[in-house]
C-alpha positions, -999 to +999 in steps of 0.1 A: -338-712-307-305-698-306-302-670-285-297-637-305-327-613-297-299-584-282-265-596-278-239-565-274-222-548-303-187-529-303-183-494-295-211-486-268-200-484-236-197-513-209-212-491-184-245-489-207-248-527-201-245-537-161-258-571-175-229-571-196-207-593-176-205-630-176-230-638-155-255-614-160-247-619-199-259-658-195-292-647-171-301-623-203-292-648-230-316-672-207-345-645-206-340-646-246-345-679-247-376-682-231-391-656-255-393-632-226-416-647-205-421-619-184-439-601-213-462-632-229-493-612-220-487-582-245-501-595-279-482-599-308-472-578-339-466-584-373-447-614-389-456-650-380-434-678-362-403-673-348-388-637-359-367-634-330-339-615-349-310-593-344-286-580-373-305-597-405-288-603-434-300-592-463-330-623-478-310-647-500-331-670-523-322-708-520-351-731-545-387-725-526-370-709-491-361-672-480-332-675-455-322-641-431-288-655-414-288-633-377-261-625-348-265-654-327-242-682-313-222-703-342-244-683-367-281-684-365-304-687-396-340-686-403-362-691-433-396-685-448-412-700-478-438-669-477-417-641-465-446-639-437-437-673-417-406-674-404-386-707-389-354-712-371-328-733-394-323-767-381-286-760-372-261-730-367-239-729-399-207-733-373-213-764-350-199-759-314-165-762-308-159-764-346-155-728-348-125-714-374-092-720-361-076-691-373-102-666-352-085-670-322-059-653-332-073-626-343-096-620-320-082-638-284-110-648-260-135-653-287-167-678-272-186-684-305-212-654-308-209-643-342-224-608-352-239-593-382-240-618-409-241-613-447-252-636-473-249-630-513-250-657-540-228-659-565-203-679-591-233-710-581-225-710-542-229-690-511-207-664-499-215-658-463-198-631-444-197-634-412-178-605-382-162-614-350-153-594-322-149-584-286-173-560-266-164-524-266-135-535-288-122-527-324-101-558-323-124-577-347-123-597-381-146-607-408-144-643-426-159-658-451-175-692-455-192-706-484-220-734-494-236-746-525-272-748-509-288-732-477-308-767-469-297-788-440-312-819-455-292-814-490-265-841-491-243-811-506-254-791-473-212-785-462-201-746-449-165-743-460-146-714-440-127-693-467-107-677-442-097-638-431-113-610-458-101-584-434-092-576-394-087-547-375-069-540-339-070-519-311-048-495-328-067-496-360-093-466-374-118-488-384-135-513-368-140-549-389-178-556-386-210-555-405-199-570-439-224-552-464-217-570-502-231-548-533-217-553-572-214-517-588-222-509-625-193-527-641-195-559-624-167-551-595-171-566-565-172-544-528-175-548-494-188-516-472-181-526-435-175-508-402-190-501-368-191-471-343-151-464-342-140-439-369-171-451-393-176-470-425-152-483-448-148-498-483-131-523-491-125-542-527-131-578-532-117-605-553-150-610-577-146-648-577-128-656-544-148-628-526-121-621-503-100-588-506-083-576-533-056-553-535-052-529-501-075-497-515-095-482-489-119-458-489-138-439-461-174-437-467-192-420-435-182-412-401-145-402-407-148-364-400-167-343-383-193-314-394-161-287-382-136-306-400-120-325-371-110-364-373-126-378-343-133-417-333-168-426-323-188-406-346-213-438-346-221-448-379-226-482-379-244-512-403-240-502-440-251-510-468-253-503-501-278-500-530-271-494-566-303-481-584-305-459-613-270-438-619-268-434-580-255-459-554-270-450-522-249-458-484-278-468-455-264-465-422-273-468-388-265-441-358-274-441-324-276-470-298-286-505-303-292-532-282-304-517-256-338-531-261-368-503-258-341-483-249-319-485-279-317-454-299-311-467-334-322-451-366-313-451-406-302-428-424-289-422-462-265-404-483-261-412-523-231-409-547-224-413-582-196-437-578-193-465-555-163-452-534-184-417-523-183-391-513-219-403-505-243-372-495-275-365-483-306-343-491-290-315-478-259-320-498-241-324-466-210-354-468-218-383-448-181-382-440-189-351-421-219-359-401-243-359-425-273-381-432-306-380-445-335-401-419-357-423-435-370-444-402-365-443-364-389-454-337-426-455-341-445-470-318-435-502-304-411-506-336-381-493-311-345-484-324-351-501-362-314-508-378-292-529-402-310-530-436-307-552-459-332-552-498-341-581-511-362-576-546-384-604-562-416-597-590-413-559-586-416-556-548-386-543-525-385-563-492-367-544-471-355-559-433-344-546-403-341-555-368-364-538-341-367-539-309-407-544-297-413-524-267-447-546-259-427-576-256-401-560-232-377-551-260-372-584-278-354-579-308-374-590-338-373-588-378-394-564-392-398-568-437-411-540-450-417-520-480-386-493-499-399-472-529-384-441-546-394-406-552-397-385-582-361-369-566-348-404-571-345-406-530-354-438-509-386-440-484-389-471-461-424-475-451-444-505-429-476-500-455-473-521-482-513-505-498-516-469-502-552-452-490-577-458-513-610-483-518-600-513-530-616-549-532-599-581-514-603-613-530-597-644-517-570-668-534-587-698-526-625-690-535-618-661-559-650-639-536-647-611-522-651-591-488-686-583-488-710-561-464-733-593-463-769-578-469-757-546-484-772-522-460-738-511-438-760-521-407-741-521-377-736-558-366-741-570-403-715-600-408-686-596-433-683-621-457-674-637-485-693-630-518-692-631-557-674-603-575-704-578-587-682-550-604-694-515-589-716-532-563-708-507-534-709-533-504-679-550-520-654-519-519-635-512-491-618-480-478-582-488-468-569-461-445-530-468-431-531-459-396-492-465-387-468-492-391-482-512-417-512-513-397-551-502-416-583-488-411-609-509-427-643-493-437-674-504-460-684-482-490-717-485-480-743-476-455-728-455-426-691-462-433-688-489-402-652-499-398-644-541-400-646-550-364-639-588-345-669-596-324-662-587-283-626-574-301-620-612-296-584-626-301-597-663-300-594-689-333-629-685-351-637-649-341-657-634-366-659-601-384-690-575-387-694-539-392-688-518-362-681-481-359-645-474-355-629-464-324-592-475-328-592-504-306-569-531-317-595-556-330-603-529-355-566-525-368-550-549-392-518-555-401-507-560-438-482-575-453-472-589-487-460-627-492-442-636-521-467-642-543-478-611-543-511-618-522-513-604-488-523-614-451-546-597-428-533-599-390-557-584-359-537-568-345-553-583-315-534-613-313-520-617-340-545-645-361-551-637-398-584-633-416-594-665-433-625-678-451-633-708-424-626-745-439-614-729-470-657-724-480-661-713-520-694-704-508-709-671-512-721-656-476-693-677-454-687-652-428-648-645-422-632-650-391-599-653-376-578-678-370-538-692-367-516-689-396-514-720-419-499-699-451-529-712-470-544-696-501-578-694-477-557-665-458-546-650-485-561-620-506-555-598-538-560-568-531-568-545-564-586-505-568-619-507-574-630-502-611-647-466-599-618-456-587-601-458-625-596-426-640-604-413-672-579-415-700-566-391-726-573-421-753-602-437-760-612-457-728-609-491-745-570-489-752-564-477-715-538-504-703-535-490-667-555-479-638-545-453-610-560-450-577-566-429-553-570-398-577-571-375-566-540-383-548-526-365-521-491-360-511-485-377-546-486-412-534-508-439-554-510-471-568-503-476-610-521-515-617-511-523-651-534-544-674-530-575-688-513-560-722-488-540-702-485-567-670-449-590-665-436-570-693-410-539-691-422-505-687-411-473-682-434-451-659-431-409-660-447-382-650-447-345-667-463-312-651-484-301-681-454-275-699-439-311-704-412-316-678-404-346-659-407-349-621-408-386-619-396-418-639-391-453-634-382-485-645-401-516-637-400-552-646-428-578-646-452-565-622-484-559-621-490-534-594-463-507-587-467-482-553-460-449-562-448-420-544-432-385-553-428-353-543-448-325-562-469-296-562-507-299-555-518-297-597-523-310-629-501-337-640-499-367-668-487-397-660-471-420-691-469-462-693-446-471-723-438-504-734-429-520-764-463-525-775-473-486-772-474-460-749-505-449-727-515-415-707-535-405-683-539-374-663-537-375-623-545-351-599-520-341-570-540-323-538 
């Protein structure tokens, strides 16, 4: 692939990088290459096939394929038709030696690595943005190039460079990187960019030509200090907008990347009620004046996370970000997680796409379930596949989130045993038992949500998914792992078990949602909507019992929505309204 994984950005100091010289830059870019071969013995995390990624784009859509476009030589892309596999794109979208023309002179000395890509479709084509500069230099430029499909093998497949949107110098405040594309509430068109020197900017754009328009300019975060003072370097860095509700809301990135594990990178937030700011955070504090609220920095091996981008599709928020994993030696990779809201109307990133609770997995392909095969919780007992027996305890399964996206699995039955691989095996065919739980990686499994809506089990031990073997329909099959094919067999619905339901304030049999867990603590659950209320629009809320509203949202064709808000421990009732009724029911908050 196209070497990308942590190429130098603007701003941080020369001195930070000893490898960043010419030399030493092509040794590190070879290291990339190779995938890091000093660190092939440390298993691996997460996503499946290449995600060696470093400043994603935003997703973009194009027919059945997800494309990320990355930092990387003549632009690098990748695509998934899952959002769980990912592949490198057949070719950069600039060929070698067929770069722009006009870049040289904006930015002399320029070899072809082009940083921090953003892709938006619009007006039936591609707008990509693309930033060029220098290291440890604010003599930089965005373009823009255009395309009416994202597939090589299209006979339409032709990048057309649009040219300069905008370029800055050594004398210049701001610092022309990190295109960031959002469309406020009228239908304008802007472009939040910047990096490191000064801060972050905004910029108009030409709605149909999507380069600039007009020479308004507005400072968004990172102009002046917390006493007042207009410094440079105040590192903000990597915007990027989100319009949701009456608020838009500025994520930015501070601290220092590429540095592998030792990059400092983390995300922060500020909202505003108009697009051009000021943008604040919790605290009320101007992001223009050091403020910033943090939603993620680095966990675990998920080192120095940074440049966001959302990408929403049947109710679910993808949100992506770069990270650097500190068991494979710092290689930069792309991480897609999960972005919800609060009742305060704030963003949370999060890893965990299921919220604790006892649920039942199905499988896509056979339509059985996990099952404690034999009932009895024995320790050793095999876990397989069975047919759905509503309230049969053996079938429910406590899902505990343990960090990262990663889970706890235990039976509802017998002792509690915890799904376990055999010998914590990493091999293809491994199976799965009951075993009691002691945190070791073949008892930890990563999940993650395709597009479909379905979701893939990882061991976190190697990476392999849970499958039913040779796609079985048959009852007692035992599971086991095995490489990822992006097969139905590997995929599973995941759903609150019917005892988990809570009682409503109607009669039961006009009860059109379900809650679980409820109790709930720290007022995070999961609303499943039934089949009256699912794909259609619905307003969620929920009231303290004197009747005012701590939490509402909007939601549109989905069928599971991942709730979380800030409350009190007490008494509340939550509403579902539609155009075919409304429907309450109460919910406990611990």
């Amino acid at each position: 692939m196209t070497p990308t994984s942590t190429l130098p950005r603007p701003g941080k100091s020369i001195l930070l990088r000893p490898w960043a010289t010419p030399f030493a830059k092509v040794l590190r870019l070879l290291a990339l290459m190779l995938g890091f071969a000093t660190s092939l013995s440390f298993p691996a995390r997460a996503l499946q096939g290449n995600d060696n990624c470093h400043d994603p784009s935003s997703i973009v859509k194009d027919g059945n394929k997800y494309w990320i476009f990355t930092t990387g030589t003549g632009i690098y892309g990748m695509y998934s038709t899952d959002l769980v596999r990912w592949e490198s794109g057949s070719r950069p979208v600039f060929q070698a030696g067929a770069y722009p023309s006009w870049i040289q002179s904006k930015v002399p000395g320029f070899s072809g690595d082009f940083w921090a890509p953003e892709c938006v479709y619009r007006n039936g084509k591609f707008y990509l943005y693309y930033s060029v500069s220098t290291f440890g230099s604010n003599t930089s430029t965005i373009g823009l190039a255009t395309n009416v499909t994202l597939d090589p093998a299209n006979p339409n497949y032709q990048w057309v460079d649009q040219g300069e949107v905008v370029s800055t110098t050594s004398s210049s405040a701001a610092n022309a990187i990190d295109p960031a594309v959002v469309t406020d509430a009228s239908g304008g068109l802007w472009m939040s960019y910047g990096s490191f020197f000064k801060g972050i900017g905004l910029i108009k754009l030409d709605a149909t030509t999507g380069k600039r328009s007009g020479t308004s300019f507005y400072w968004l975060a990172g102009n002046v200090a917390a006493d007042g003072v207009t410094r440079n370097n105040s590192g903000s860095e990597a915007p990027y907008i989100v319009r949701n509700g009456s608020y838009y809301y500025l994520f930015i990135n501070k601290g220092a990347c590429c540095k592998g594990s030792s990059s400092t990178y983390y995300i922060q937030v500020g909202r505003s009620t108009s697009i051009t700011g000021p943008y604040l955070d919790k605290n009320g504090v101007d992001l223009n004046k050091n403020g910033g609220t943090t939603l993620i920095a680095t966990s675990g091996n998920y080192v120095g996370p940074g440049h966001v981008g959302l990408f929403i599709e049947n109710g679910a928020n993808y949100l992506t970000h770069h990270y650097y994993d500190s068991s494979q030696d710092g290689r930069a990779r792309l991480s897609v997680g999960n972005m919800g809201w609060d009742g305060a109307a704030w963003p949370f990133i999060t890893r965990d796409w299921i919220a604790s609770g006892r649920y039942t997995l199905t499988n896509q392909n056979s339509g059985k379930v996990w099952d404690a095969w034999g009932c009895t919780g024995a320790q050793g007992q095999a876990i397989a596949q069975g047919t759905l027996s509503p309230g049969l305890a053996c079938q429910q399964w406590n899902l505990t989130p343990v960090g990262n996206g990663e889970y706890k699995i235990t039976a509802n039955v017998g002792s509690g045993l915890a799904a376990d691989v055999v010998n914590n095996s990493s091999a293809n065919g491994a199976k799965l038992q009951l075993y009691p739980y002691s945190g070791v990686a073949g008892q930890r499994f990563k999940i993650e949500r395709t597009n479909s809506g379905g979701y893939v089990l990882s061991s976190v031990n190697g990476n392999r998914v849970v499958e039913v073997p040779a796609c079985s329909t048959t009852a007692g099959v035992q599971l086991a792992l095995y490489d990822y094919l992006a097969n139905n067999c590997q995929q599973w619905a995941i759903a609150p078990t019917a005892s988990a339901r809570v009682l409503a304030t109607q009669p039961a049999q006009t009860a059109q949602f379900s809650v679980y867990p409820n109790p709930t603590e720290h007022g995070r659950f999961t609303l499943t909507l039934g089949e009256e209320l699912a794909g259609s629009n619905v307003t969620v809320t929920l009231s303290d019992l004197q009747g005012r509203r701590v939490y509402s949202r909007i939601a549109t064709g989905s069928t599971s929505l991942p709730v979380e808000v800030a409350v009190r421990a007490g008494l509340y009732v939550l509403q579902v309204s539609s155009a075919r009724g409304s429907y309450t029911q109460k919910l406990q908050v611990q």
